[in-house]
C-alpha positions in Angstrom: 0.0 0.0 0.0 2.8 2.1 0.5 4.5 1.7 -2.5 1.5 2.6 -4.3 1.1 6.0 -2.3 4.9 7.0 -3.1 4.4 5.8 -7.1 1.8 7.9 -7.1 3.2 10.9 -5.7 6.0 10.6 -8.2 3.7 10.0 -10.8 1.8 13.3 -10.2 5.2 15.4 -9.4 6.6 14.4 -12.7 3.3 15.3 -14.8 3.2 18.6 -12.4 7.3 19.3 -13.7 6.3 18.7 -17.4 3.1 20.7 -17.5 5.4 23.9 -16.8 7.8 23.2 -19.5 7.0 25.5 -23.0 7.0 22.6 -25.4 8.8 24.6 -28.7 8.4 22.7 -32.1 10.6 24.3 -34.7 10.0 23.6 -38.1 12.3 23.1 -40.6 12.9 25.9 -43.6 11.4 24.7 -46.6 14.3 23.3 -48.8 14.5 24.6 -52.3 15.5 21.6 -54.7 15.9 24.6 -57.6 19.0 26.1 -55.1 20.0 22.6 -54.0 20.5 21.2 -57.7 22.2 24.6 -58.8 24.4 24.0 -56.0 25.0 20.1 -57.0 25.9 21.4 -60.3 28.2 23.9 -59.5 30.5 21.1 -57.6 30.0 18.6 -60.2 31.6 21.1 -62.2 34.5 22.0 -59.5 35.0 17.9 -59.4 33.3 17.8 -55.8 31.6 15.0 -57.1 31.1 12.8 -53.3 29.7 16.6 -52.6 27.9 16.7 -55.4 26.2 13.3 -55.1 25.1 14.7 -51.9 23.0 17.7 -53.3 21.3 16.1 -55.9 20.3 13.0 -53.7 18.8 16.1 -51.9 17.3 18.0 -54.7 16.1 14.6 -56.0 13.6 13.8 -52.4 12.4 18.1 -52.5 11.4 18.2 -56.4 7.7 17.9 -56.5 8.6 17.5 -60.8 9.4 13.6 -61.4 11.4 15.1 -64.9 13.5 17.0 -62.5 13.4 14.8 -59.7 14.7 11.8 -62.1 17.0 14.1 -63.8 19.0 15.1 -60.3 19.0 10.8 -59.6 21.1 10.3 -63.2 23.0 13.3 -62.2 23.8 11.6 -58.4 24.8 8.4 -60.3 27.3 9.8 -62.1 28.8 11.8 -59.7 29.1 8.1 -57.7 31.3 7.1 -60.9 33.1 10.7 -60.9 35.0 9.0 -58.2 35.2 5.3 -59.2 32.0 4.5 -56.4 31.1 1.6 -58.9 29.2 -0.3 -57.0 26.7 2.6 -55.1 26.5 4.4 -58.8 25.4 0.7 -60.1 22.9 0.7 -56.7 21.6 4.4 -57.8 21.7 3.5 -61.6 19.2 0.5 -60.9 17.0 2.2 -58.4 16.6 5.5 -61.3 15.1 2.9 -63.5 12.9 1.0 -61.8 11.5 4.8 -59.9 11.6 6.3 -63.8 11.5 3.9 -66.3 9.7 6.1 -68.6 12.2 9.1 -68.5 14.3 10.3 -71.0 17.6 9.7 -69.8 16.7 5.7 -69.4 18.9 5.2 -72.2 22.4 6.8 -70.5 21.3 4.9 -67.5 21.9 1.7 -69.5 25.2 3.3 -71.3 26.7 4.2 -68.1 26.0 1.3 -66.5 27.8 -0.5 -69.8 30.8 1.7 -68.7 30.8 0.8 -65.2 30.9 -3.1 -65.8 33.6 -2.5 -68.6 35.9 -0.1 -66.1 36.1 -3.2 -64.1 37.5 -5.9 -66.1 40.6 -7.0 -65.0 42.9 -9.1 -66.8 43.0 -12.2 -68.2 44.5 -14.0 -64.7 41.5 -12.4 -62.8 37.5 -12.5 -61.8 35.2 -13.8 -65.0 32.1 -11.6 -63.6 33.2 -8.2 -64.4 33.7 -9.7 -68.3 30.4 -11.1 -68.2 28.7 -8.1 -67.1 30.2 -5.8 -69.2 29.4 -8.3 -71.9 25.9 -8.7 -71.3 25.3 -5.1 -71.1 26.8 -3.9 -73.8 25.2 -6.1 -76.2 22.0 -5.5 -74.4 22.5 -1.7 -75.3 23.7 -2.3 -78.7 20.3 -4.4 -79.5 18.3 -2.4 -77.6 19.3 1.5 -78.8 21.3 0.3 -82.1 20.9 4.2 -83.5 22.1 5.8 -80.4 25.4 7.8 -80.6 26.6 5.4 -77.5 26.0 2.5 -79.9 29.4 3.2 -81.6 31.7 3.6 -78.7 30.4 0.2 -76.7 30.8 -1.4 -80.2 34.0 -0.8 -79.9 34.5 -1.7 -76.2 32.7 -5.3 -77.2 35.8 -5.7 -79.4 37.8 -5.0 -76.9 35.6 -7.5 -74.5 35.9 -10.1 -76.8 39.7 -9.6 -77.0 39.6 -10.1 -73.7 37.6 -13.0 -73.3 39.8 -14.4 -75.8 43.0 -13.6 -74.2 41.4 -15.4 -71.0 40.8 -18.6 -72.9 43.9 -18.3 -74.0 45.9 -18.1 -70.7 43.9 -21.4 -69.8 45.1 -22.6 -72.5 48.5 -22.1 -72.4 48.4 -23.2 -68.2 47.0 -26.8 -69.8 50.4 -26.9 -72.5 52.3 -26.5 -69.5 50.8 -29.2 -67.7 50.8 -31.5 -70.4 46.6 -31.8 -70.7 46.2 -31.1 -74.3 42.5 -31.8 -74.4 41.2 -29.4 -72.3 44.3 -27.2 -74.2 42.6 -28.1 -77.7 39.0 -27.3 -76.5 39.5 -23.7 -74.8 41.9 -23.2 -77.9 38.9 -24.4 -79.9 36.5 -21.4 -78.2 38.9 -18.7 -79.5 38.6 -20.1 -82.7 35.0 -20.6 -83.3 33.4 -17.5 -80.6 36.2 -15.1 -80.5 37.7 -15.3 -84.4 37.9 -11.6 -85.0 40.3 -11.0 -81.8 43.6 -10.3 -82.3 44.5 -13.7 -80.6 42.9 -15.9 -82.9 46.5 -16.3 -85.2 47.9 -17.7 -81.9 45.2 -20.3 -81.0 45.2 -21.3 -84.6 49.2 -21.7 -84.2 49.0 -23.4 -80.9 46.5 -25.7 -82.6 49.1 -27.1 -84.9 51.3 -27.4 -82.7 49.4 -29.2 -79.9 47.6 -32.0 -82.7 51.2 -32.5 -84.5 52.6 -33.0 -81.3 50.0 -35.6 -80.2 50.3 -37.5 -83.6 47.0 -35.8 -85.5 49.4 -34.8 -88.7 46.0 -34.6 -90.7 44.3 -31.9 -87.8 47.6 -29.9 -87.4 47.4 -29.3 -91.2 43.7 -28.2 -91.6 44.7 -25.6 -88.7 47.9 -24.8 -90.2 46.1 -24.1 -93.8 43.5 -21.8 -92.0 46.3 -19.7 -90.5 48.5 -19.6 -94.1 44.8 -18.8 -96.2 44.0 -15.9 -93.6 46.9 -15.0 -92.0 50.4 -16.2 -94.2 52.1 -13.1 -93.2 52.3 -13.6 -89.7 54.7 -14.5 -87.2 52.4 -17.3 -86.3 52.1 -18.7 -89.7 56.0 -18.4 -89.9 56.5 -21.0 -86.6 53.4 -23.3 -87.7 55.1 -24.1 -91.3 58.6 -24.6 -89.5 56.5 -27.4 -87.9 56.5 -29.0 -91.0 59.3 -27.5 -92.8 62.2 -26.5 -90.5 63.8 -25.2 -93.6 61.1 -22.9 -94.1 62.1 -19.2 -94.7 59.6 -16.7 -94.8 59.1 -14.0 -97.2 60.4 -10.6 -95.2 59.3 -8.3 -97.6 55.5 -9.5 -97.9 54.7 -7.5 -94.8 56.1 -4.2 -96.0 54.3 -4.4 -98.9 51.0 -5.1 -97.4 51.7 -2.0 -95.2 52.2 0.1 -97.5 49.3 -0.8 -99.5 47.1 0.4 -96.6 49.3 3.4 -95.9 48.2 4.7 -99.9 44.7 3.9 -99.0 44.6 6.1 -95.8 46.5 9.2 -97.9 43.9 8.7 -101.6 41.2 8.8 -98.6 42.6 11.9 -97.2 43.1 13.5 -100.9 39.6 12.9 -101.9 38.8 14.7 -98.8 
């Protein structure tokens, strides 16, 4: 009973202490997202970009405009990639299009994205995922906005994908000569030549092709690959060591080359004079 006395008594003394206080509720100044992008802006532009990402993740949650509001979102995503964020400008890029998929800039979205998976490939020794990614992507993009004028620069970095794909199937390769395991040599070699034949590693699979089945006793399998290389390539260094296989008298013509190079060096000038 006396417990409940003394609670009470506290109870009452506390409500009494609080009663007397001025409860003051200040509200917040009304943020302008016009001031806060201008502001983003002006430190994208000074290379503030961690700054930058800041304001326009601001302006982005004040615009009452979805254009604007998606606009500022792109504009925080690149900022992320200003400074190499990858992964949190991947994060924003995929949460601008599934909030906007209908806005304008949908199709940078995807191109920058493109460049972020292709900024991370490694090389050949490395992670596959990166590769894959940037692979997907890209050719994603390339089906999906073939007229854009991003379409031409991530044609170009799918060459330079698939010469890297190629020069990973290649190192694999080479790691299965050393080891002696020539079948699992033959078949990666084998992927070079039938996915990745425009990459500027295809002369050395098809080499390493002869060499591998004349080595192993398949004369009639070293030749076929030996009289792909000399029909497409019979200027090469490659082609050079994979006729010594058969011929080590074999002396290859020096001055072939220089011709051929010149050839192309009067095409690039009658281009230039027609010009």
């Amino acid at each position: 009973m006396l417990l409940r006395i003394i609670s009470s008594i506290l109870l009452i003394s506390f409500i009494s202490s609080c009663s007397k206080e001025k409860i003051v509720y200040e509200n917040k100044k009304t943020i302008d997202p016009y001031v806060t992008y201008k502001e983003a802006f002006e430190a994208f532009e000074n290379n503030d970009y961690f700054y930058a990402n800041k304001k326009f993740l601001e302006a982005e949650l004040n615009f009452d405009d979805p254009r604007f509001a998606a606009k500022s979102a792109i504009m925080s995503a690149f900022s992320l990639y200003g400074i190499n964020f990858y992964q949190e400008a991947e994060e924003n890029l995929v949460r601008y299009l599934k909030t906007y998929p209908a806005d304008r800039y949908v199709e940078y979205a995807h191109y920058l994205m493109a460049i972020i998976y292709f900024e991370q490939i490694s090389s050949e020794q490395f992670d596959l995922e990166p590769l894959l990614n940037a692979k997907k992507k890209i050719e994603f993009f390339i089906n999906e906005y073939p007229d854009s004028e991003y379409a031409i620069d991530l044609s170009f970095k799918k060459d330079l994908v698939d010469n890297q794909f190629a020069a990973k199937e290649l190192y694999i390769a080479k790691y299965y000569i050393s080891v002696q395991k020539w079948i699992p040599a033959i078949n990666r070699l084998k992927i070079i030549v039938k996915d990745y034949d425009k990459t500027v590693f295809i002369e050395e699979a098809l080499h390493r092709l002869v060499e591998i089945n004349y080595h192993i006793g398949l004369r009639e399998e070293a030749k076929k690959y030996a009289s792909i290389l000399g029909y497409n390539y019979n200027s090469s260094e490659w082609f050079a060591q994979s006729y010594k296989i058969f011929d080590k008298n074999y002396k290859p013509m020096k001055n072939f080359k220089i011709k051929k190079e010149k050839n192309i060096f009067n095409k690039i000038i009658n281009k230039i004079k027609l010009k």
